[in-house]
C-alpha positions in Angstrom: 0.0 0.0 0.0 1.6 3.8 -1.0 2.7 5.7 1.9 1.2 8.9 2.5 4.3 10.4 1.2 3.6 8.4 -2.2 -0.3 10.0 -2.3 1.7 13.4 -1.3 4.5 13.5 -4.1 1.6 12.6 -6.4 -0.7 15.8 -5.7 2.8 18.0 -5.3 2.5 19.8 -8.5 -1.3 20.8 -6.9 0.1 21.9 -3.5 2.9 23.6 -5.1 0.6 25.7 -7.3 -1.8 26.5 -4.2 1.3 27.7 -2.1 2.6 30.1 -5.6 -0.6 31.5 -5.9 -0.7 32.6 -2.1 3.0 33.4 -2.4 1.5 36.2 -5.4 -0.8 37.6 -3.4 0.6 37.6 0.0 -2.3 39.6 3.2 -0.7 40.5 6.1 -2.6 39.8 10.0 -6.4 40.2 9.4 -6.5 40.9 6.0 -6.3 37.1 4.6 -9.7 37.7 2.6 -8.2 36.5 -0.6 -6.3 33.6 0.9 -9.4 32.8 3.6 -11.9 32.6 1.0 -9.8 30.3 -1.5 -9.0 27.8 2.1 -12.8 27.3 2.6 -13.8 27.2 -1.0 -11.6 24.0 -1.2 -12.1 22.4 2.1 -16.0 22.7 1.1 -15.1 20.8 -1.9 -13.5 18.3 0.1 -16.9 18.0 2.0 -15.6 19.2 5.3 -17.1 21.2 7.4 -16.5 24.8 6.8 -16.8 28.2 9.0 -15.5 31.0 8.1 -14.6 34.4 9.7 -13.4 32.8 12.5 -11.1 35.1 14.7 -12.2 37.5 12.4 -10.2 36.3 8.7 -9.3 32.9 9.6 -10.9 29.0 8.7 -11.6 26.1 11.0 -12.5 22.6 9.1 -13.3 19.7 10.4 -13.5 16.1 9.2 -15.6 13.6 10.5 -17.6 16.8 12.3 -20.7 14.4 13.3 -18.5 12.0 15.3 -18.0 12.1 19.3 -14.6 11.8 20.6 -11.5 13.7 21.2 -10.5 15.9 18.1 -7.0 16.0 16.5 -6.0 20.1 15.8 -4.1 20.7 13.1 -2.8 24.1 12.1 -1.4 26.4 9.4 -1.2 30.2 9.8 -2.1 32.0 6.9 -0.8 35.8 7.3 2.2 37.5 5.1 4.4 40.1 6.2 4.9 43.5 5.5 8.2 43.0 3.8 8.8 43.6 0.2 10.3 41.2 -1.7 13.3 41.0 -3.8 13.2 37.3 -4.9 13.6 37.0 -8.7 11.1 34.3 -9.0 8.3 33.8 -11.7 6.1 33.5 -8.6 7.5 36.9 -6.7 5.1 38.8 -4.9 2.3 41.1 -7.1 2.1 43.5 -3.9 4.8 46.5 -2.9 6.1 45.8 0.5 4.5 42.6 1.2 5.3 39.2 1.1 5.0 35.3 2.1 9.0 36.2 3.9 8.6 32.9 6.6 6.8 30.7 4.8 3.3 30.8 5.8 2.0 30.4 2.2 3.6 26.6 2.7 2.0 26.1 5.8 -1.5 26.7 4.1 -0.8 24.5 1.0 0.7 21.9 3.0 -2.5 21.9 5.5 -4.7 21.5 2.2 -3.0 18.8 1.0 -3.0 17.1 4.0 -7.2 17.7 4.0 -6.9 16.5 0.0 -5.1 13.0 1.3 -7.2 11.9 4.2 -9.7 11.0 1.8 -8.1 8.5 0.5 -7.8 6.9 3.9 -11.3 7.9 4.9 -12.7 4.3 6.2 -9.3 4.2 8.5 -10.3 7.6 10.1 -12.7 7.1 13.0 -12.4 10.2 14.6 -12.4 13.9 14.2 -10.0 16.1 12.8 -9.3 19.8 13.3 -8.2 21.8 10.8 -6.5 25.7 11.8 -6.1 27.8 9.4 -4.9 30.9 11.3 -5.0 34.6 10.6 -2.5 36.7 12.1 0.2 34.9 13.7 2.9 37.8 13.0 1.3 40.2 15.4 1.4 40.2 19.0 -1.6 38.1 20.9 -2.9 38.1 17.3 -5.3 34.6 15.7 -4.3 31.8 18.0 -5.4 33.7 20.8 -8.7 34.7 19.5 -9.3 31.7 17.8 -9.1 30.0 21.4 -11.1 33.0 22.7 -13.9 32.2 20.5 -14.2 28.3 21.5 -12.6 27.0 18.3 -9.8 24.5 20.9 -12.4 23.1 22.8 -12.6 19.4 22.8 -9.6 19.5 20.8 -6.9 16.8 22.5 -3.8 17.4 21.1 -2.4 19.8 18.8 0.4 19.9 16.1 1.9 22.7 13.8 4.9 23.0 11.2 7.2 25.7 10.7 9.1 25.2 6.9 13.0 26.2 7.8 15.7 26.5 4.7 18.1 25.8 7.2 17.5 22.6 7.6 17.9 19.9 4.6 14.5 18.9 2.8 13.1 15.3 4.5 14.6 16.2 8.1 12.4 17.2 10.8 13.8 19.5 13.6 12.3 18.8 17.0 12.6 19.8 20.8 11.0 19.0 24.1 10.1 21.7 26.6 10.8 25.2 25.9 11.2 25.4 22.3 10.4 28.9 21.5 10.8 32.4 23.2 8.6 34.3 24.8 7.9 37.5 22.9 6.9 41.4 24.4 7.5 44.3 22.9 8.5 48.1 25.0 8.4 51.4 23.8 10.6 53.8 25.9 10.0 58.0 25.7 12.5 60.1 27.1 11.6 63.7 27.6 13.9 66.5 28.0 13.9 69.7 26.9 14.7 70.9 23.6 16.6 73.5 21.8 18.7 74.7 19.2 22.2 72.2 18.5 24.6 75.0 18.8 23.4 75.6 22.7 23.5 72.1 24.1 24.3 73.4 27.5 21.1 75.6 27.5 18.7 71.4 26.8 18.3 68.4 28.4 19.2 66.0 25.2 17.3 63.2 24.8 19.2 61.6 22.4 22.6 61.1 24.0 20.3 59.6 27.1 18.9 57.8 25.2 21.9 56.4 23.7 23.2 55.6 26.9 19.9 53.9 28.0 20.4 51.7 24.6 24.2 50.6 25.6 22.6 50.0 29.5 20.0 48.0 28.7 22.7 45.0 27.5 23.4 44.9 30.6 19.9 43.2 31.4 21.3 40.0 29.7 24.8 40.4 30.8 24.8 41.6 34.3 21.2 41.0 35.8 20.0 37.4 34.2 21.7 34.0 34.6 24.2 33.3 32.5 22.7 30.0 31.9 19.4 31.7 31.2 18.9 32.9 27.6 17.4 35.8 27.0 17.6 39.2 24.5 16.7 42.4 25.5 16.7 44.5 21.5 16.0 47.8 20.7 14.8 47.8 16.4 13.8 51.3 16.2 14.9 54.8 17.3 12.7 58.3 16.6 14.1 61.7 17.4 14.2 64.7 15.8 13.0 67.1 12.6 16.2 69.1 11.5 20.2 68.5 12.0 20.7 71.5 14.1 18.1 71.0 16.7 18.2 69.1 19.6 15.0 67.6 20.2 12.2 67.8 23.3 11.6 63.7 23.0 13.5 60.4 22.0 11.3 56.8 21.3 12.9 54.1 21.5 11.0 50.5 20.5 12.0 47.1 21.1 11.5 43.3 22.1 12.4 41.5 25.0 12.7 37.3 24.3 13.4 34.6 27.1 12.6 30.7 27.8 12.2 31.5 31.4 8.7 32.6 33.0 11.4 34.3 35.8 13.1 36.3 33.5 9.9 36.8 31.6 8.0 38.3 34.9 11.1 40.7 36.0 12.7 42.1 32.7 9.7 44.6 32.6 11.2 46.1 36.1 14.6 45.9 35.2 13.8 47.9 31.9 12.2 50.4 33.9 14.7 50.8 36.4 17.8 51.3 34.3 16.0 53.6 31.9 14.3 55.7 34.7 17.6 55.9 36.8 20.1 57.1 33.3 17.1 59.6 32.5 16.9 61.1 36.5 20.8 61.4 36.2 20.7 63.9 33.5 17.5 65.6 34.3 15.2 64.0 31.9 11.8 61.6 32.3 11.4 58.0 30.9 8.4 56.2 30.6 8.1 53.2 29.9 5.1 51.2 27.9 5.7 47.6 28.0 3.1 45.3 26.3 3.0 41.2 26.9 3.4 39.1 23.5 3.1 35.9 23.1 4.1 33.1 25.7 7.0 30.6 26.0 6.5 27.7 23.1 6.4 24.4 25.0 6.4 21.3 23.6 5.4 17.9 25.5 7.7 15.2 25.1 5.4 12.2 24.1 3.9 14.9 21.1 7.5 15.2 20.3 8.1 11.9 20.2 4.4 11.4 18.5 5.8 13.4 15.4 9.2 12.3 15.4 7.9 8.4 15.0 5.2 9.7 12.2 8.3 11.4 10.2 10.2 8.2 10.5 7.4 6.3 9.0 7.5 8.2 6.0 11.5 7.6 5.5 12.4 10.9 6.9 14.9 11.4 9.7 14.2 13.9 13.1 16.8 15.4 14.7 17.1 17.0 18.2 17.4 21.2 17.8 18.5 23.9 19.5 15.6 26.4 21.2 15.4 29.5 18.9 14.6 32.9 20.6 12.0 33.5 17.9 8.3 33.9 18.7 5.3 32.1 17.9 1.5 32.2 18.6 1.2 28.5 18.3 2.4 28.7 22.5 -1.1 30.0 23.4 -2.6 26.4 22.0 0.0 24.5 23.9 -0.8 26.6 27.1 -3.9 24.4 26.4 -3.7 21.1 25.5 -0.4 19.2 25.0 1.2 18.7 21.7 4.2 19.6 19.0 5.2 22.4 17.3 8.0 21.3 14.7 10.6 23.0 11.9 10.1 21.0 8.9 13.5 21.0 6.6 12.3 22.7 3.6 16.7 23.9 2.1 18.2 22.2 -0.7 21.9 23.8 0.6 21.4 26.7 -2.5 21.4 30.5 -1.5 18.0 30.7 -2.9 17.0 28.4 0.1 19.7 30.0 2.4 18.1 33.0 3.8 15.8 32.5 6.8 12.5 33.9 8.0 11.8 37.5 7.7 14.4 38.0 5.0 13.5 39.8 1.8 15.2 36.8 -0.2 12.7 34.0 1.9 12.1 31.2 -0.4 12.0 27.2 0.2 12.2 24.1 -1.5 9.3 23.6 -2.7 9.7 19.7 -1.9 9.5 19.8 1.1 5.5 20.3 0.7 4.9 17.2 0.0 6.3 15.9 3.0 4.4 18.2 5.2 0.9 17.3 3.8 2.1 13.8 4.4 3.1 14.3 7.6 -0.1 16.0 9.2 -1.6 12.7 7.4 0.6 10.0 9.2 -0.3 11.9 12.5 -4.2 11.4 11.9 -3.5 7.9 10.9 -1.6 7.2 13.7 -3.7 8.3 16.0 -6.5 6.6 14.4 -4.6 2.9 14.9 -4.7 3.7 19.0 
């Protein structure tokens, strides 16, 4: 009997066209009309139950809907990012400054495939499957959390979700127990002083050159204040000050994110941010305030999921390996606040620089192979679970 990798490789050229097309016309967090509405136009032709909207752009499907029993989640997330892209590809994005840059146009195809191929295996599956597809996972507390808010995890048993990574070699499968992804918050810091013209710094308070030394200070968060054997990052991405080049400014923003694996760190960086900032600002005069807004949660894995996935990649004649934690976020933590389950990085490089660049780079891109493998993974884990 053909292996769900078999069924896969022989609807690839389908999935590979479904994930192009998305990878055209890339929507960013709550504006996946396009993508939504092509997602539940197929899984109603699949005869699945369909409802749309959910958490406002996303889709929830379900096979076997009628049947008691613990359900099986499966989830893909659906949103692009504002990023524009500078692949030279036949299948580049159509929009300015926005594109499928980590691979969420994969996850979709591969999650409609996977629908696609459980009916060929329809009389083995007794139970009921899940299907996520996810609006918004690129903005803080954005569709997992809403999605949950709105009901769409309850009865749901066990959940699993794929990330496609090009660092990792097509047919390997990059898994972790426990902590597996960062935590993920995000501060905005204004310092206030007083303002004035550049030639007469002695007559301001500068805001700038505080809040230059607040930037250099608040390495010391990571350095000085956590345990070394801790991970964490404490990054400030943007800086605004300023109108003209010979004016010293009232106000300086600073914006960044705070990442740890720890729910210590997690709880006390806020008051270590504050007290750093606040005290550099007093010492020269000025004010800081600080603005510090929760993200999403630590991404934890439980080790028989793990293990779960790991056994169903195997099956197919592909080979796990045990990764490091990565201090990127990922919404898919609020499911696993919930109900156990896997979150795992499926290889999708071929070792070219096409395949190279990883998530949020303008240059994105996968091999497109490792589709087919994904679609037949989410497949070996219903049929697995099914033969329990």
């Amino acid at each position: 009997m053909s292996t769900p990798l078999a069924f896969a490789q022989e609807i690839e050229p389908e999935i590979v066209e479904i994930r192009r097309d998305f990878h055209r016309h890339p929507e960013v967090a709550f504006e996946e009309v396009r993508t939504s509405g092509k997602v539940a136009a197929y899984c109603e032709q699949l005869g699945l139950k369909v409802l749309r909207g959910a958490a406002k752009t996303g889709v929830i499907a379900e096979l076997n809907a009628d049947r008691p029993g613990p359900i099986l989640g499966l989830r893909a997330d659906m949103d692009a990012l504002p990023i524009h892209e500078e692949n030279e590809i036949e299948y580049r994005s159509t929009l300015n400054g926005k594109g499928h840059m980590c691979g969420h146009d994969a996850h979709t195809a591969m999650l409609m495939g996977a629908a696609k191929l459980l009916g060929k295996y329809k009389d083995r599956i007794h139970g009921r499957v899940r299907f996520f597809f996810q609006p918004a996972e690129e903005i803080p507390q954005g569709g997992a959390k809403k999605l949950i808010e709105e009901g769409h995890l309850d009865g749901v048993a066990e959940m699993f979700g794929l990330h496609v990574n090009p660092l990792l070699p097509t047919g390997v499968l990059g898994l972790k127990d426990g902590a597996t992804m960062a935590s993920m918050d995000r501060f905005e810091l204004l310092v206030e002083g007083v303002g004035g013209h550049g030639a007469m710094p002695h007559q301001t308070h500068d805001p700038i050159v505080t809040a230059a030394e607040i930037v250099l200070a608040l390495q010391t968060i990571v350095a000085r204040r956590m345990d070394p054997l801790e991970p964490g990052v404490v990054t400030v991405g943007k800086i605004e000050a300023g109108e003209a080049f010979n004016v010293i400014p009232p106000r300086c923003k600073l914006v960044g994110t705070c990442r740890s694996l720890s729910k210590d760190v997690w709880q006390k960086i806020p008051e270590w941010i504050e007290t750093i900032a606040t005290g550099i600002a007093r010492a020269h005069g000025l004010d800081a305030k600080l603005e510090y807004t929760r993200g999403t949660p630590v991404l934890n894995n439980t080790a028989p999921a793990v293990e779960e996935m790991g056994a169903a990649f195997r099956k197919l004649g592909g080979r796990d390996t045990r990764i490091r934690a990565t201090m990127g976020g990922e919404d898919f933590a609020y499911y696993l606040e919930q109900v156990p389950g896997c979150f795992g990085f499926l290889g999708a490089g071929d070792g070219t620089p096409a395949t190279g660049y990883c998530w949020h780079h303008p240059k994105y891109n996968i091999d497109e192979r490792a589709l087919a493998w994904g679609s037949a993974l989410f497949v070996q884990l219903v049929l697995d679970r099914a033969g329990k």
